[in-house]
C-alpha positions in Angstrom: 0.0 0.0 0.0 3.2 2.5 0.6 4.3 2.0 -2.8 1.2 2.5 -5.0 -1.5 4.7 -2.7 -4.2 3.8 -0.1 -6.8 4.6 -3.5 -4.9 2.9 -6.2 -5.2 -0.5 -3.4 -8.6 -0.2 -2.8 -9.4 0.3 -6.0 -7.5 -2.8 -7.2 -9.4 -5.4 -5.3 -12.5 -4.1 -3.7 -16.2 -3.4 -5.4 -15.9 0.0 -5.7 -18.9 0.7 -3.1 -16.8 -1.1 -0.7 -13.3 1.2 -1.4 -15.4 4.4 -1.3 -16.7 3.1 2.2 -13.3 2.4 3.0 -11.9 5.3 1.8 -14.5 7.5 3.2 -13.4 6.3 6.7 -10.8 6.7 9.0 -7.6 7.1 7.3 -5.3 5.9 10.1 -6.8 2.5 10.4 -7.3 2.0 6.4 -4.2 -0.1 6.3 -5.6 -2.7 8.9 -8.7 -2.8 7.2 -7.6 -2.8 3.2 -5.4 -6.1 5.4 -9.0 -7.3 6.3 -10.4 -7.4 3.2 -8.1 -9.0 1.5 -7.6 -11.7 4.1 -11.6 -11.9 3.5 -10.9 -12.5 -0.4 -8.7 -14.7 0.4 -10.5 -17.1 2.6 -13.5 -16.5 -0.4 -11.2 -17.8 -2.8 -10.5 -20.9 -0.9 -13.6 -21.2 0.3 -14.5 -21.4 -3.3 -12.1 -24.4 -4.5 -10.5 -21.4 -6.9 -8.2 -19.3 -4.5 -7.0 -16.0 -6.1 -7.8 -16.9 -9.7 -10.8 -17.8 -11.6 -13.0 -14.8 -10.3 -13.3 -11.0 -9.6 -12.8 -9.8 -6.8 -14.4 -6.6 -7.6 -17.7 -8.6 -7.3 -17.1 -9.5 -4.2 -18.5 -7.0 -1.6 -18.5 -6.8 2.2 -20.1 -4.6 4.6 -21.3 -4.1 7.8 -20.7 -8.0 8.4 -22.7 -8.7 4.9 -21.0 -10.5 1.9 -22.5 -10.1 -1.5 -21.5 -11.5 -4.9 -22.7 -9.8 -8.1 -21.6 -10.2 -11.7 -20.3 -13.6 -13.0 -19.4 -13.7 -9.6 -23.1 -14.2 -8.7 -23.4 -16.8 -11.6 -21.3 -19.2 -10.9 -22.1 -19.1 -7.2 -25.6 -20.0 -8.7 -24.1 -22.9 -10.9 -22.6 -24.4 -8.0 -25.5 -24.2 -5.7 -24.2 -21.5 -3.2 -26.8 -19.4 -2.1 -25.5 -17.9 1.2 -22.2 -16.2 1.9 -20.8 -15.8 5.7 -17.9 -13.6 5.9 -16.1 -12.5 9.1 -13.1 -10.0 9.3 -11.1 -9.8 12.4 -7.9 -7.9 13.7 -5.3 -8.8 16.0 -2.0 -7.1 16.4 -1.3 -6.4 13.4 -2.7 -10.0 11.8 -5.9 -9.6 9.6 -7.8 -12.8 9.8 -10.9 -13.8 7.8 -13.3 -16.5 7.4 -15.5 -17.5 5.0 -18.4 -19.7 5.0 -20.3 -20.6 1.5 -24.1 -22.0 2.3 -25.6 -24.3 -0.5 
């Protein structure tokens, strides 16, 4: 995030609701929770049976607890049966833990 810009991050991997909500917030703790959501995109991925690859993560969006998939994303949750998504984000130090729950 020092390199390329608190924006240019969130803008990157996050539904772009979710990096103005982010961006929007408090600046001093917008590290720790760009760290969150990618720790929650992470555990999607595996979660999925794809990890990083083989979706957007711009269609991915969580807030205020609540994950959401739109897009392709959306489709080929529907193709494999998923219909409910549990995300959790936590902090710890300065570890970012997620985890991810897909409901069929």
């Amino acid at each position: 995030m020092e390199r390329f810009g608190a924006e240019k991050c969130a803008g990157r991997i996050l539904h772009p609701d979710e990096a103005a909500y982010l961006l929007g917030g408090n600046r001093e703790r917008l590290p720790e929770r760009l760290a969150g959501r990618w720790a929650l995109r992470e555990a999607f991925g595996k979660a999925l049976g794809l990890g990083l690859d083989g979706w957007s993560w711009k269609e991915l969006r969580y807030r205020n607890g609540r994950m959401h998939a739109e897009g392709a994303l959306a489709g080929l949750l529907a193709a494999r049966g998923i219909r409910v998504l549990h995300g959790s984000v936590s902090h710890d130090g300065n570890l970012a833990l997620a985890v991810v729950v897909l409901e069929g």
